[in-house]
Wavefront OBJ file of the C-alpha trace (Angstrom):
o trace
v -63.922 -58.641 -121.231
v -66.011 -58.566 -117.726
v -69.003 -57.256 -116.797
v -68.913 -55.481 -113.183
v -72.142 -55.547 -110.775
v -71.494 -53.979 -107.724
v -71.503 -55.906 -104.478
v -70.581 -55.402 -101.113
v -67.603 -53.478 -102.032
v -67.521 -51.304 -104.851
v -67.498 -53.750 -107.963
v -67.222 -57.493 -107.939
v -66.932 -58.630 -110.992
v -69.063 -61.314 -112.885
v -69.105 -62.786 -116.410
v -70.359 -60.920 -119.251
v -71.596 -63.813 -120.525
v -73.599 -64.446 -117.249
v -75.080 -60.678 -117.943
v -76.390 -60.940 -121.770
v -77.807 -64.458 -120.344
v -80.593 -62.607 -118.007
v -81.516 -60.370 -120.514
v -81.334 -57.489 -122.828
v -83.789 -54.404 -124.388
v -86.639 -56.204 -125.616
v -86.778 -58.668 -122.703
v -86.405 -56.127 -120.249
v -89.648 -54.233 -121.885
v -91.002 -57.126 -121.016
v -89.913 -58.327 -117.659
v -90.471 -54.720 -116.380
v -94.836 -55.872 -116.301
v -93.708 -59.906 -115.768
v -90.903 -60.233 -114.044
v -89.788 -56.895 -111.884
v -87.124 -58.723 -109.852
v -85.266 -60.605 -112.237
v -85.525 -57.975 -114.794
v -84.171 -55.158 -112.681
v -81.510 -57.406 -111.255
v -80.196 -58.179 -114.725
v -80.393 -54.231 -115.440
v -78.366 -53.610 -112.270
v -75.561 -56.073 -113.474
v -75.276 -53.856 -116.582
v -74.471 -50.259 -114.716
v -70.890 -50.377 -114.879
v -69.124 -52.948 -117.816
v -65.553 -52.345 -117.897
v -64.666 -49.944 -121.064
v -62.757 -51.948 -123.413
v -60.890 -48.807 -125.206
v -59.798 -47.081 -121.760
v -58.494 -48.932 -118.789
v -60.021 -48.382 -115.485
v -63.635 -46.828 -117.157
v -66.810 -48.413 -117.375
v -69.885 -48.026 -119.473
v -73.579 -47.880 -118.465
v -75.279 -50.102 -120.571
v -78.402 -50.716 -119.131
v -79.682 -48.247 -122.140
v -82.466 -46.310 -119.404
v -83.220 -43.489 -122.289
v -84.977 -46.553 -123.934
v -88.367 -46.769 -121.674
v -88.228 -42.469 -122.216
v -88.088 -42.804 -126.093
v -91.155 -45.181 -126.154
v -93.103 -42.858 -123.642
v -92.062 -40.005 -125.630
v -93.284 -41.443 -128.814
v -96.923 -42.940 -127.203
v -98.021 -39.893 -125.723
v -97.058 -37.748 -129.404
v -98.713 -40.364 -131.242
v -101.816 -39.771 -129.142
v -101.568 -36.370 -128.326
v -101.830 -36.143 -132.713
v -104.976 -38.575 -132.617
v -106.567 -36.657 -130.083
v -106.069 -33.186 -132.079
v -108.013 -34.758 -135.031
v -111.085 -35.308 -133.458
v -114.202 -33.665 -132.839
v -113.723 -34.182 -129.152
v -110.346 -33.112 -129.470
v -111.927 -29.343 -130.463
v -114.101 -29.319 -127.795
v -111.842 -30.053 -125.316
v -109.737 -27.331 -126.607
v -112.961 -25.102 -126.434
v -113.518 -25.915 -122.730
v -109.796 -25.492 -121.588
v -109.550 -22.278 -123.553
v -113.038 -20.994 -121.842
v -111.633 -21.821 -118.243
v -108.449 -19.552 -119.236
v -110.334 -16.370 -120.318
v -109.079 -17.167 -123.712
v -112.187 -16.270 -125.790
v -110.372 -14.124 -128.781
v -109.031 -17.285 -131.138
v -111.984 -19.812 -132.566
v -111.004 -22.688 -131.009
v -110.677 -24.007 -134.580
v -107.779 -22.031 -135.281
v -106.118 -22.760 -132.140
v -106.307 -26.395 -132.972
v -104.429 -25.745 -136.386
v -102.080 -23.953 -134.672
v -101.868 -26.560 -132.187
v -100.972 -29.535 -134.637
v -98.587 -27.398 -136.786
v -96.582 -26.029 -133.808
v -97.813 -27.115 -130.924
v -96.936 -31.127 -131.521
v -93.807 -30.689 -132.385
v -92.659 -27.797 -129.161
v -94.504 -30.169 -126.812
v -92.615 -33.223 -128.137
v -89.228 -31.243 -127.573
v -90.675 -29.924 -123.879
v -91.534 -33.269 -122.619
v -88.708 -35.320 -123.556
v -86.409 -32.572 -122.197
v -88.623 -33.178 -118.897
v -88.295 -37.118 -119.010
v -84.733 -36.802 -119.330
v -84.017 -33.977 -116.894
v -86.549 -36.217 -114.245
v -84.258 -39.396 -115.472
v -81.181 -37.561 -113.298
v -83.311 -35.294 -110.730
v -85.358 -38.381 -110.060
v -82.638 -41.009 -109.803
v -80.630 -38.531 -107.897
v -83.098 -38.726 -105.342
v -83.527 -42.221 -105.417
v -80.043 -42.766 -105.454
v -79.862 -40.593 -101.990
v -82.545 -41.750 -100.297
v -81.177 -45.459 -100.693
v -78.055 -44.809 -99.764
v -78.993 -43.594 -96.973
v -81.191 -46.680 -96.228
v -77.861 -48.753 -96.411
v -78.547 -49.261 -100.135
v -75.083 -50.709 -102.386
v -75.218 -48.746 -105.619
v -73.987 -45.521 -107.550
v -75.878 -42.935 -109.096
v -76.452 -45.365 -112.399
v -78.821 -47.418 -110.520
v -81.081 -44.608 -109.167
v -80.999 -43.560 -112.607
v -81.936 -46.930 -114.057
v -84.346 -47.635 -111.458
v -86.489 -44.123 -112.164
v -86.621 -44.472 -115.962
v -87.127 -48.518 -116.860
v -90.454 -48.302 -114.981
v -91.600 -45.611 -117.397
v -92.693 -48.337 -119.497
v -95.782 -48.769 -117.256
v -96.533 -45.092 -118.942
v -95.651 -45.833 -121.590
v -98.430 -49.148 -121.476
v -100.858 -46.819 -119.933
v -100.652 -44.739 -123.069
v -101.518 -47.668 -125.258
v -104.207 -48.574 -123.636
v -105.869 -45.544 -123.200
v -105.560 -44.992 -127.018
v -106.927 -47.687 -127.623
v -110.140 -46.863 -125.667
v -109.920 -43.648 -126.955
v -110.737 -45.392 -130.335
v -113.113 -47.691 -128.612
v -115.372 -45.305 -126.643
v -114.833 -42.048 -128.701
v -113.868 -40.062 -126.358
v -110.582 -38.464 -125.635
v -111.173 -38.245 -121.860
v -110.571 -41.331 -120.161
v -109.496 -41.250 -116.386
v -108.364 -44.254 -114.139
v -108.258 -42.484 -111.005
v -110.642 -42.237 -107.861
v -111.958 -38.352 -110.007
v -114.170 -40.924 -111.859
v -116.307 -41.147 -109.261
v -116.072 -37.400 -108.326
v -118.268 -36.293 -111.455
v -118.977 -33.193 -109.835
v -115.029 -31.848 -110.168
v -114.306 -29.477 -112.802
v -110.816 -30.419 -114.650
v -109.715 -27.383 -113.162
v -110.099 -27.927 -109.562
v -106.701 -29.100 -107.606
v -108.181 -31.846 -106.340
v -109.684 -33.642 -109.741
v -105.460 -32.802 -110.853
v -104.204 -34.231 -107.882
v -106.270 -37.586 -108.054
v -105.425 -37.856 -111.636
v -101.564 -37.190 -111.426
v -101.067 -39.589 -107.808
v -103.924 -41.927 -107.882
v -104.012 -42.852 -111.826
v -103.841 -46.463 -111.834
v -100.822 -46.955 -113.999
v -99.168 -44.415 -111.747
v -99.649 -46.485 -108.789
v -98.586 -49.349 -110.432
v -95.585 -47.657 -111.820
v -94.408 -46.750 -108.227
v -94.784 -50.324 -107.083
v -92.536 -51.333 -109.970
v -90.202 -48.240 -108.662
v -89.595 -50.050 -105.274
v -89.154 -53.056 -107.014
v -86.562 -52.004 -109.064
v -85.040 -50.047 -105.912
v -84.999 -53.311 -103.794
v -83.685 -55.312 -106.353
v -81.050 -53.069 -107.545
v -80.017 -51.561 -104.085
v -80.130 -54.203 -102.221
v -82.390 -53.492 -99.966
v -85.375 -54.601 -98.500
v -89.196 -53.392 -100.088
v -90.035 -52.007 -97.249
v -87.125 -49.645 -96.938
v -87.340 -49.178 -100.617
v -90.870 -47.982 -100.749
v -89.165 -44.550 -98.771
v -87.418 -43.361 -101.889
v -90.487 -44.462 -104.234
v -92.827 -42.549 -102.042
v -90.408 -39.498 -102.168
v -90.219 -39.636 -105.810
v -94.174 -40.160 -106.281
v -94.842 -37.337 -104.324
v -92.213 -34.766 -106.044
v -93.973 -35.793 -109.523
v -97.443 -35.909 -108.035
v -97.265 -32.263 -106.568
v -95.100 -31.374 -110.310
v -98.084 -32.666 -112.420
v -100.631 -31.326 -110.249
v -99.684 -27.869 -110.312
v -98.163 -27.867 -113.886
v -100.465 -25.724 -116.114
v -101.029 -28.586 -118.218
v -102.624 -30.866 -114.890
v -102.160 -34.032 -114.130
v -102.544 -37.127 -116.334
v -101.067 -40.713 -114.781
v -98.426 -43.356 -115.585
v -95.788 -40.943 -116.344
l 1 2 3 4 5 6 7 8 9 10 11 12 13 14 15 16 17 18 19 20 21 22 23 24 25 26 27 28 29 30 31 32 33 34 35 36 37 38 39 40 41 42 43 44 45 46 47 48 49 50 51 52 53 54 55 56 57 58 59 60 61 62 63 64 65 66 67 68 69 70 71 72 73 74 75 76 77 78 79 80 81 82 83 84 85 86 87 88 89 90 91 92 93 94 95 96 97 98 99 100 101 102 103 104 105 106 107 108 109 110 111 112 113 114 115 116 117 118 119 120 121 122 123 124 125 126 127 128 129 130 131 132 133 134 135 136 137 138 139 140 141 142 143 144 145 146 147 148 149 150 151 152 153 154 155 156 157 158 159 160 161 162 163 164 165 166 167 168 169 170 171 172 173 174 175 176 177 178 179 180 181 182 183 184 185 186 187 188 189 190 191 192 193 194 195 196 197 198 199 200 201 202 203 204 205 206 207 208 209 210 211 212 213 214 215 216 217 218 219 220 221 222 223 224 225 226 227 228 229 230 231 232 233 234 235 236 237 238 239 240 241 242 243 244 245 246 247 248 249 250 251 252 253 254 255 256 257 258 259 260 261 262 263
């Protein structure tokens, strides 16, 4: 059995063996923060291995609902904390008062909120990861191939949902200072030094959804994993990353729920 990378043509083939030597799941969680070269050129190798029950098929295997199931699962786990603190009710008191919606004690809208409102906003956000997984590495895909990029549509794919992880880090840690500090507002964007924005003004959004530090950094992994993937240069490869950051930027900015970073 072979594993197939594509090359100059449309699918060299190389050694499977050669492909399970650079890597798998865990050490691609990994290499995505360490190593964002290697890492994404072993997940590239891994796009199209020849299907052994059908001749002429291939398999994706570079398993890219992975990084989505961990960011899925970070931001409910601290979506919960945050909905079981004190801070967590008066944050649900201010965002209620800036809607007009003055007729349910915020209280009871928190109840509400962790019996039905966890669960629905579990189902709507990983329905968004996955549906950005294909609109995102569609455009990626596009935009490199049009750069003179060598790939198919698996890559743009790959190369739009492996970098999630950064999210999926930037959850951690912000739980973690959540616990630290107390509080259940914590931003790592250029707003922090804008105390006089409201949450609700565009621009505090904006800076929080495109200027969020693990969002930056997540792009930078993007047009690494573009480059390495595509075969292309960084510098072309920052085009598609840029195109990508701004379609989610203006997304999370405008979304009623705002902005929050490293998605």
């Amino acid at each position: 059995m072979a594993e197939y990378r594509e090359s100059e043509g449309a699918g060299s083939p190389v050694p499977e063996e050669a492909g399970k030597a650079r890597g798998g799941v865990v050490s691609w969680i990994v290499g995505v923060i360490t190593e964002p070269t290697a890492t994404f050129e072993s997940i590239g190798s891994r796009v199209a291995v020849r299907d052994p029950t059908e001749a002429g098929k291939t398999r994706d295997k570079t398993k890219w609902w992975v990084p989505i199931v961990i960011l899925l699962v970070a931001f409910t786990a601290m979506t919960t904390y945050v909905m079981f603190t004190p801070e967590g009710v008066e944050l649900v008191r201010e965002q209620m008062a800036a809607q007009g919606q003055t007729g349910v004690p915020p209280e009871q809208a928190m109840a509400m909120a962790r019996t039905i409102g966890i669960p629905i906003q579990m189902i709507v956000m990983g329905i968004v990861l996955f549906v950005w997984a294909f609109a995102g590495g569609g455009v990626i895909h596009l935009f490199s191939k049009m750069l003179g990029g060598k790939g198919i549509f698996r890559h743009g794919r790959a190369a739009i949902a492996w970098p999630m992880i950064i999210g999926g880090l930037g959850i951690v840690i912000r739980a973690i200072l959540m616990v630290v500090t107390g509080k259940v507002e914590l931003e790592m964007s250029p707003s922090l030094f804008l105390g006089h924005l409201e949450r609700t003004d565009t621009l505090y959004r904006f800076l929080n959804a495109g200027f969020d530090v693990f969002m930056i950094w997540e792009t930078v992994v993007i047009v690494f994993a573009i480059a390495a993937m595509y075969r292309i240069s960084r510098g072309k490869a920052l085009v598609p990353a840029l195109v990508t950051w701004a379609l989610i930027t203006a997304l999370m900015t405008f979304s009623p729920q705002g902005g929050f970073g490293g998605m």
